[in-house]
N, C-alpha and C positions, 0 to 999 in steps of 0.2 A: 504493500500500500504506500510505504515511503515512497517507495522508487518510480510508484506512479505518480503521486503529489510533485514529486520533485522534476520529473519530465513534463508534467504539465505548466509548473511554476516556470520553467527552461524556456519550455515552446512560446507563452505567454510572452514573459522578458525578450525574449525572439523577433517578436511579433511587434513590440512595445517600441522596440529600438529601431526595427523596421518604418514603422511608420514616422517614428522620431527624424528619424533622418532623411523622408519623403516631406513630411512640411517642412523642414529646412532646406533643403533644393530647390522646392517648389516654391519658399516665400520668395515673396516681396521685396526689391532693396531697396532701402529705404534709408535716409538720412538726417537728420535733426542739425548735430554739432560737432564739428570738427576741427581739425586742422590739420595743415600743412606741414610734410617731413623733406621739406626741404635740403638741399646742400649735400644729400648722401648717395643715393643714384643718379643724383641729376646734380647739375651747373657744382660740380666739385673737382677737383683732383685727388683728392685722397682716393686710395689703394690700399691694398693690402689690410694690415694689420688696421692700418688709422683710419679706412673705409668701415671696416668691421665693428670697431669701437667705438665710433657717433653715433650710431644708434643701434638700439640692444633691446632686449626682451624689456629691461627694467625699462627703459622708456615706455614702452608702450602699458606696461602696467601704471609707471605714472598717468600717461591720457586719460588710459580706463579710471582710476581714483581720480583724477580732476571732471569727470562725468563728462566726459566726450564718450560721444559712439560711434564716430569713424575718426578713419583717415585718409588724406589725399595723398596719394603717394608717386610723384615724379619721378619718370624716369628716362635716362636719353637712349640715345638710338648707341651712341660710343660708348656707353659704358656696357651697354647689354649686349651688342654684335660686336665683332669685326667687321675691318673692310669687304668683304667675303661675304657678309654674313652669316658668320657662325657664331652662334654661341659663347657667349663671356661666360663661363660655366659657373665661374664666381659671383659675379651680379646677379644671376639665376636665383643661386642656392639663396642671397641674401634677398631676393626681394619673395620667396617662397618661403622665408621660414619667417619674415615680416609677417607674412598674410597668417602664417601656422599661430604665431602671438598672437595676432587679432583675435584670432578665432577663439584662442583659449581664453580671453579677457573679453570677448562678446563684443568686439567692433569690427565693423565694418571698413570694407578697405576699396577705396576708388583708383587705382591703376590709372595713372597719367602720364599717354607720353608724350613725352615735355618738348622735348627737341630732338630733331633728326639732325641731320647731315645733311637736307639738302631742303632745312627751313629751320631757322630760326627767326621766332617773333623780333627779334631788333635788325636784322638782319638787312641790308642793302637789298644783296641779290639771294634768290628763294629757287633754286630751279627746280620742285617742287611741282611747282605751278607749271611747268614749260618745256620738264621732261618726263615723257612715258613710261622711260623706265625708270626714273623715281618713284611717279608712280606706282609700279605695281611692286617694287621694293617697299614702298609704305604700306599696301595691303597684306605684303606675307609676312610684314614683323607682326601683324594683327594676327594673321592665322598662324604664326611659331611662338606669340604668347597666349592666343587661344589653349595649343599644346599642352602650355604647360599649365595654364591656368583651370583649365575648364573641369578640372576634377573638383573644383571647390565649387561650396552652394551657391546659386542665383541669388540667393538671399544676404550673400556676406561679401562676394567681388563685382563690381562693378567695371566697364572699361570705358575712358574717358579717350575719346577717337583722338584728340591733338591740341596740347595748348596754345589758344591764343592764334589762331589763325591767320594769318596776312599776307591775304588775294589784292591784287593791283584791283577784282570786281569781283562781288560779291557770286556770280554764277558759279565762278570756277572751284570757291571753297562749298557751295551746293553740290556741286556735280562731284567732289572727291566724298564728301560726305553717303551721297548715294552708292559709290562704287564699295566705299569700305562699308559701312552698313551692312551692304548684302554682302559682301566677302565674311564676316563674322557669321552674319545670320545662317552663312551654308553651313558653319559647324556648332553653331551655338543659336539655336532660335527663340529663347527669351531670357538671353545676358542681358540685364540692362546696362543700355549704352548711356554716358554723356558728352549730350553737342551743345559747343555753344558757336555765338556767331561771329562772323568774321570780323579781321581788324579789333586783334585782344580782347575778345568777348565782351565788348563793351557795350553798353546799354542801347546805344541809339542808332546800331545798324541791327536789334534783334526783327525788324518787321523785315527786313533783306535773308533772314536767314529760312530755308527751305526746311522741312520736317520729313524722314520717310513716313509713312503712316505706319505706326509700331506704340504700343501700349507702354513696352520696356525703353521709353527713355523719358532718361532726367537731362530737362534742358539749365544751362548751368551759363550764368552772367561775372562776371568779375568788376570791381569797383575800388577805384582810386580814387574818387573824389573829394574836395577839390584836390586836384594836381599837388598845388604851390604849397600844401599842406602836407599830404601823403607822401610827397617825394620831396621832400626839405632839405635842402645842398646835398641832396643825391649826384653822388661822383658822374654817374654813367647818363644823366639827365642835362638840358638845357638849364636845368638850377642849379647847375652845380655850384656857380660863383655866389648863388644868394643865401645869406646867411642873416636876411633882413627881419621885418614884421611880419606876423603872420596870424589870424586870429580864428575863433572858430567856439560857439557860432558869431552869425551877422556876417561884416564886411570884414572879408579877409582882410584885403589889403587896401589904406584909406589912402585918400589924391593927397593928403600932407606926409601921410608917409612915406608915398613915390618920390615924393620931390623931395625928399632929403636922402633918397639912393642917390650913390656915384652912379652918373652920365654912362659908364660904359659897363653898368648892370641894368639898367633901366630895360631895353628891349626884352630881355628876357621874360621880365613878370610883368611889362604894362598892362597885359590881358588879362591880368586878374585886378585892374584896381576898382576898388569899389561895387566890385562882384561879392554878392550875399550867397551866404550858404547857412543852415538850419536843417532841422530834423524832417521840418516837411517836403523842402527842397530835396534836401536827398534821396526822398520818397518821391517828388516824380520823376527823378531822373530813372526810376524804375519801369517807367509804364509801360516801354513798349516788349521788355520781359513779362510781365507778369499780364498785358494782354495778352500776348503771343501763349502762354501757359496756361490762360483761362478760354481761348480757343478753339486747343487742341486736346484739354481734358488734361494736361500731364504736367508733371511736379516740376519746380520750380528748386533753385540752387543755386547758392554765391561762392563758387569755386576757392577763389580768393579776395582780400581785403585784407586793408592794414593801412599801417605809421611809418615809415624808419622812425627806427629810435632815438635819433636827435634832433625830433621834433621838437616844440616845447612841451611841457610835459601836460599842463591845463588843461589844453587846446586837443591837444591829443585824446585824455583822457572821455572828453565831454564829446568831442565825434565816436567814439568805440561806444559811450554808453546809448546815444540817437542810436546807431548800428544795430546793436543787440538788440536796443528796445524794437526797431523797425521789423527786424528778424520773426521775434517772437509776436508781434502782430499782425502781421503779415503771412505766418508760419512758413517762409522760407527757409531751407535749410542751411548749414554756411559750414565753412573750413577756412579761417583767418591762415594767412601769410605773416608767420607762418609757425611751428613750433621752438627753432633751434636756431637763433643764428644771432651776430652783434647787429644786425640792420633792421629788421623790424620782427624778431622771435619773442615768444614769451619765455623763453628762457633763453641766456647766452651759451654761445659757443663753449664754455665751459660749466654750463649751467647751474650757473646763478640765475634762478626766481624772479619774474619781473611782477613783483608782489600784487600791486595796482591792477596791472595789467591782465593778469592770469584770472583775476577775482572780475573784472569787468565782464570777458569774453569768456568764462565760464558760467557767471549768472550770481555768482555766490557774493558779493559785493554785499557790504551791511545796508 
């Protein structure tokens, strides 16, 4: 009689687990709060040992304790292939046992690849756009991470077709969109994908952006605004020389404050003098996302967002909390730019706590 109890108990748990692991395939992905794992498979140099050691298990148990449920996770075309493309077997192992942490601390993880080789978002020339066989180079990196990816649940990976797109015309990033699209969907027919729209997924070319008609995707906007703000004597930016006023909210930057810049920083920021920014404004710079989202029936997502960090600290603050509040009523989901870095991370490069900061965009603020 044990031994039948105890087979039936077996067959049960059997059955139990079985279906346990059927709703998890079959959910939903779904995303609320996140961020950004910036600087380790993407836009880095680190190797080896010191690729390995920026980010670890333990980080991701921190996200998970700071009450995040995903993450965005970047990654480029050179760290993951060769010229060849073959297989960086190291980048591999480390962005599959990233996804293995998620899973065991209950976040979800959105696969972003960030940059090819034959497009980068800042980039002059994109060929990309111009060559075919780039082209369909960028659909088989999709179906040799399909490979490797697709053994994990619809519910907890996500693939994120291309950061920040920038087509000379908006047709041409529609038309790669449809080719890779159905290149995934032959081996994976409800991975949700996310697209956003051309020209850095910016808010005000989303009604240019085309949709295949598919249930599984999360369309996904990016938000730096204002400029003169978010990228404050950013090295790599036309701001780099300003290290002026800068406010937030109201008028950024006021007509007595301009005229007491040096003459040969002036062209830079004239375009922001006397330009208002607020909680509400920030909110319609949204509208033609979250039409485009209310449209088509499908969820909405702010990829990235943020400060550098040598913003003022006020100004800065007071824009992250409009942000989050916007988020949460709106029920947008987000992933801030970004977790780890000295430029705009909630934690530094050698991580140190950006105390403020982490309690804003996490929600937990007194």
């Amino acid at each position: 009689m044990k031994t039948k109890i105890m087979i039936l108990f077996l067959g049960v748990l059997l059955i139990s687990c079985n279906q346990a692991e059927d709703q998890q395939t079959s959910a939903k992905f779904e995303v609320r709060k996140g961020t950004n794992i910036a600087h380790w498979l993407s836009q880095s140099d680190r190797r080896g040992k010191d690729r390995e050691n920026f980010f670890t298990q333990l980080d991701v148990q921190k996200i998970a304790n700071l009450g995040f449920d995903h993450i965005r996770l970047p990654i480029d075309e050179e760290q993951m292939w060769d010229l060849e493309g073959n297989r960086q077997e190291e980048a591999f192992k480390l962005m599959q046992n990233c996804v293995d942490w998620c899973e065991a601390n209950n976040l979800r993880v959105i696969v972003d690849l960030h940059i090819l080789r034959s497009h980068h978002f800042n980039a002059e020339v994109k060929p990309l756009w111009t060559d075919v066989a780039e082209q369909e180079k960028f659909f088989d990196l999709w179906r040799d991470l399909s490979k490797a990816l697709k053994k994990y649940p619809n519910g907890l990976v996500a693939y994120e077709l291309m950061n920040e797109a920038v087509a000379d015309d908006h047709e041409s990033w529609n038309l790669l969109v449809d080719r890779a699209h159905d290149a995934i969907r032959e081996l994976e027919p409800e991975r949700t994908i996310v697209i956003g729209s051309n020209r850095w997924q910016s808010t005000e070319t989303f009604d240019a952006l085309r949709v295949p008609n598919d249930s599984n995707i999360l369309l996904s906007f990016h938000f730096y605004e204002p400029f003169l703000l978010t990228h404050y004597n950013a090295e790599w930016t036309y701001l780099k020389n300003y290290a002026g006023p800068v406010h937030y909210p109201g008028v950024i930057l006021t007509e007595p404050e301009f005229e007491n810049i040096p003459d040969t920083i002036k062209p830079s920021v004239e375009k922001w003098v006397n330009v208002k920014f607020n909680k509400q404004l920030l909110l319609e710079r949204w509208a033609k996302p979250i039409q485009k989202a209310k449209e088509l029936g499908l969820p909405l997502y702010c990829g990235e967002f943020g400060i550098i960090s040598n913003a003022p600290d006020e100004d800065t603050f007071l824009w992250y909390k409009d942000m989050i509040e916007l988020f949460d009523e709106t029920g947008i989901g987000f992933a801030n730019w970004n977790y780890k870095s000295d430029n705009f991370g909630l934690f530094s490069t050698d991580n140190v706590e950006k105390e403020n900061l982490v309690s804003i965009v996490t929600g937990k603020q007194d």
